[in-house]
C-alpha positions, 0 to 999 in steps of 0.5 A, a space after each residue: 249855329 244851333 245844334 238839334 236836340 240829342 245831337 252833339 254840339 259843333 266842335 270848337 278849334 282855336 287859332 290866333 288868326 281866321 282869314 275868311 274868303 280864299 281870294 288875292 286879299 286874304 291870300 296876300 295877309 296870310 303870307 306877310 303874317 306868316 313870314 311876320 309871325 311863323 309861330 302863330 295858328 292861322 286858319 283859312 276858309 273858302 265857302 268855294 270849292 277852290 280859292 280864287 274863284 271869285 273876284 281874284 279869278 283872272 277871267 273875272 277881272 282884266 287882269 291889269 296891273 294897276 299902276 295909273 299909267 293908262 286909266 284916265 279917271 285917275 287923272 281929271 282935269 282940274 282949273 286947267 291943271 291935271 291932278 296926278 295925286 291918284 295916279 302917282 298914289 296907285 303907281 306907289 302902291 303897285 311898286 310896292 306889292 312887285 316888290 313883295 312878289 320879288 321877294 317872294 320869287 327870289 325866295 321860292 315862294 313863288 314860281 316863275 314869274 311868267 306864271 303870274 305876272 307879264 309884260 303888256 304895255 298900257 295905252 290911252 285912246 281918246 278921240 277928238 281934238 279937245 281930249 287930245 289936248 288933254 292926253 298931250 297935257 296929261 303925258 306931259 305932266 306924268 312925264 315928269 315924275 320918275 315912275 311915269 318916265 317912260 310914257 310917250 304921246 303920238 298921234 302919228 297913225 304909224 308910230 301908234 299901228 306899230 304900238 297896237 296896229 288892230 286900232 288904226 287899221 280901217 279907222 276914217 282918216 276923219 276919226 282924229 286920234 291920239 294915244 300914250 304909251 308906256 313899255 313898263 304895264 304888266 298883265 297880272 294872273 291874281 288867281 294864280 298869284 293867290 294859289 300860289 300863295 295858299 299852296 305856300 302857306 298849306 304846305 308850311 302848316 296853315 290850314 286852308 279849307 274850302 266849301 267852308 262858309 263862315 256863317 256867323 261871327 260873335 265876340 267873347 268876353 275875352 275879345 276873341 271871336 268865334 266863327 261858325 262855320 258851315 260845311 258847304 260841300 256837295 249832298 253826301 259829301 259835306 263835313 261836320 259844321 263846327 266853330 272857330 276861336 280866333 283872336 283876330 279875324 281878317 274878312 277878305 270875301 268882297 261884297 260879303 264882308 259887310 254882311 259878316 260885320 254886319 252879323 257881327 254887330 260892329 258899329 264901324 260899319 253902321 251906314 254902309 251899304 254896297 251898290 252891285 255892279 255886274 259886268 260881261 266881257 267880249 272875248 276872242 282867241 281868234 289866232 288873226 286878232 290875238 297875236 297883233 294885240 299884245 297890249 292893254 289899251 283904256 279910254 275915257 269912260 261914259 260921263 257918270 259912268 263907274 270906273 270899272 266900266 271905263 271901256 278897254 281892251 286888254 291882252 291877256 296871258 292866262 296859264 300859257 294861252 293869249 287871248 284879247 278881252 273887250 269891255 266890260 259891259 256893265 249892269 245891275 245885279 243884286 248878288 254881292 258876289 258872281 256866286 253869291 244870292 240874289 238876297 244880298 243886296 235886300 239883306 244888307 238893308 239896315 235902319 242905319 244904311 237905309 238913308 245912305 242907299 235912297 241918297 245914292 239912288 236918288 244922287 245917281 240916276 243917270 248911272 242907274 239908267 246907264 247901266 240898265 241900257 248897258 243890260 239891254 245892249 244887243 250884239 250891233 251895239 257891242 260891236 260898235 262900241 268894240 270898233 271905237 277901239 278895233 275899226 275892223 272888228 267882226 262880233 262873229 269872231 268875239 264870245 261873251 264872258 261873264 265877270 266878276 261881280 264888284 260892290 261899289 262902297 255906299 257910305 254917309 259923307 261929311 254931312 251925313 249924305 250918302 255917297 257913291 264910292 270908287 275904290 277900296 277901303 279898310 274897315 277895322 273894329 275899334 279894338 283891333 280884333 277884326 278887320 275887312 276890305 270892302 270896294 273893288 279897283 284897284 284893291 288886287 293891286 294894291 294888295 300889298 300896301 293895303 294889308 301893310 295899313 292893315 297891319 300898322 292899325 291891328 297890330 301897333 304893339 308888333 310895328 317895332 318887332 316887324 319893321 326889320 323884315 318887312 324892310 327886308 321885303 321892301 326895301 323902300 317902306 316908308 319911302 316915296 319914289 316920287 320924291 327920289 327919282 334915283 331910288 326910283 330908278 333903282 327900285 323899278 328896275 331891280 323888280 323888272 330884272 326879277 320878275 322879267 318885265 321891262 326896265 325904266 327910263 331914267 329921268 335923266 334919259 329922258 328926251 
């Protein structure tokens, strides 16, 4: 940031800590460190006008609360076996950030917990006799282990019209069906969860400003960085651009956390590089639909499809009012952010990503092309993929939605490859002063573990300190529920008691 000659530099402020992007992420590590550390300066920055307006945003997003009780990509089949690692992964890491929003409820932190987080039970639809064997093998196998208790398996067309009727009214009785169960899903507001949380945090002294883009990043001699940050408030409304001095830097601004590292010269980051990806819903709040749909039903995605377009349709509570999503239908778009530039993609091109990026377009055709066809879909074709779940569904009653703009991590593998990545993934600086996330699904979720490894790799000095309260606000931290069906019992339904959602079933009721 230059100034014009004759004018006055920037102003410079200081802080121990800069959280820059006003999403779930940032949101989430401004609260632990806060309640961890009270006595540090933290600074927040949104370039938005509000926080949550992105990806945490809940019409940008599902909405689920990603636990690997219906996403079928979690668990592939494998030599005959299905491999649950990711899925019991995922379902450990959502335990544990519901049992920081129980905490956080039990504290006043948060409001009622209806206000961002409510029951809707997950469900799997295959079709076809081959993927029906493999839901059987896969409930059977989850059954087994104490978070994934409570899930049943049916083919009967009653039992599963009195789970969600809209997907077995008008089906051909030719069209062979199976689906799981499980009474224990949510349907979880980030937005509201992230204005909750900065709220909190604005009120007790952090000081959260939006329409402020951090521009640039550059580190001192002394290993603080200085953040310049650009006011980006309508004309005639704008602020002084000014500088920040912060000790450590927490990037949570999705796609656009490569372009900041990148600016900021970490060689962490040298051959990453983000693939785009956009998507629309289907959406409905047609009073004869909405209330026979209370639940959040997934299906087996497109073969080389990317995880976020596997099909599903989902029951949402957002601020009060139920509505039904369908989708996402996804396509190409350079932006790195719903409002981000159509120069993002071309601006992150870096000597070092170059080959990375060729490898994955090269590697990835089919799903280039897939995704393209998905841009060029007409209404006919949504509705017929809409009526692979909703037989009787009419498009005349549906809406499209835009969502949220996700960037799937490019990275060279072990052979120096570049490699299409699905999830989320931490990138720190080598001597700790600067950390951002970059991926998407199932990151909301799994917020809380994510800023927990966050913590344990930036700050090992203060491991010993904060241990005694963050096991205050995790009573299992360090433990596996897998292991413990008891604790897991214990555990999941003291967080279903605060936070209104429905008990388990323990491993020794079972059937």
């Amino acid at each position: 940031m230059s100034s014009k000659p004759g004018t006055k530099p920037p102003a410079t402020y200081e802080c121990d800590v800069a959280l820059v992007g006003g999403g779930i992420l940032s949101a989430t590590f401004g609260m632990m460190l806060h309640h961890l550390q009270p006595d540090w300066t933290i600074h927040g920055y949104e370039r938005l006008p509000k926080v949550a307006k992105e990806s945490s945003n809940p019409w940008n997003n599902a909405g689920t609360g990603h636990s690997g009780l219906c996403e079928l990509n979690y668990t592939p089949l494998r030599d005959g076996v299905i491999d649950t690692s990711k899925a019991v992964k995922t379902n450990e890491d959502f335990q544990v950030s519901r049992q920081l929003w129980s905490y956080f409820v039990e504290n006043g932190v948060l409001g009622h917990p209806d206000t961002f987080i409510n029951k809707s039970a997950h469900m799997s639809l295959v079709h076809g006799r081959d993927d029906i064997e493999f839901l059987r093998k896969r409930q059977e196998t989850l059954r087994t282990l104490p978070t994934f208790s409570s899930m049943e398996f049916s083919e009967d067309r009653d039992q599963i019209a009195e789970w969600a009727p809209l997907l077995v009214e008008g089906r051909d009785l030719n069209d062979e069906i199976a689906v799981t169960w499980d009474p224990e899903g949510t349907d979880v507001n980030f937005g509201s969860l992230t204005r909750q949380f900065f709220n909190y945090l604005s009120y007790h002294g952090v000081k959260v400003e939006t329409s402020r883009e951090v521009t640039d990043m550059t580190q001192n001699p002394d290993g603080s960085w200085t953040l310049d940050i650009h006011d980006t408030g309508r004309r005639g409304e704008r602020g002084p651009d000014k500088r920040i001095r912060a000790k450590f830097v927490f990037v949570g601004a999705g796609g656009w956390a490569l372009k900041l590292m990148q600016r900021a010269g970490l060689p962490e980051v040298d051959g990453y590089g983000l693939f785009p990806v956009s998507g629309k819903w289907l959406y409905t709040t047609d009073p004869t639909i909405v209330p026979r749909h209370t639940v959040k039903v997934y299906a087996k995605p497109p073969v080389g499809a990317p995880p976020m377009s596997n099909p599903h349709m989902d029951a949402r509570l957002i601020n009060g009012a139920r509505s039904v999503l369908f989708g996402p239908y996804a396509g190409m778009n350079p932006k790195f952010l719903k409002n981000g530039s159509v120069l993002d993609l071309p601006m992150s091109i870096r000597p070092h990503n170059i080959k990375p990026m060729l490898d994955v377009a090269v590697d990835n055709l089919d799903l280039v092309k897939m995704l393209a066809g998905m841009v060029l879909e007409t209404k006919p074709m949504q509705e017929n993929d809409l009526r692979d779940f909703y037989p009787l569904a009419d498009i005349a009653d549906w809406r499209i939605l835009h969502a949220g703009q996700r960037a799937q991590i490019i990275k060279p593998d072990k052979t120096d490859r570049g490699k299409l990545e699905f999830g989320t993934e931490i990138i720190t600086s080598r001597d700790g002063s600067v950390a951002g996330v970059l991926g998407a699904s199932p990151g909301a979720s799994t917020a809380v573990p994510i800023m927990l490894e966050l913590l344990k790799t930036c700050f090992p000095s203060k491991a010993d300190e904060w241990r005694p309260k963050l096991q205050e606000v995790i009573p299992t931290l360090g433990k596996t529920l897998t292991d413990d069906p008891d604790l897991a019992f214990e555990t999941l339904t003291r967080t279903a008691k605060v936070l209104d959602l429905e008990p388990p079933t323990h491993a020794n009721e079972k059937a």
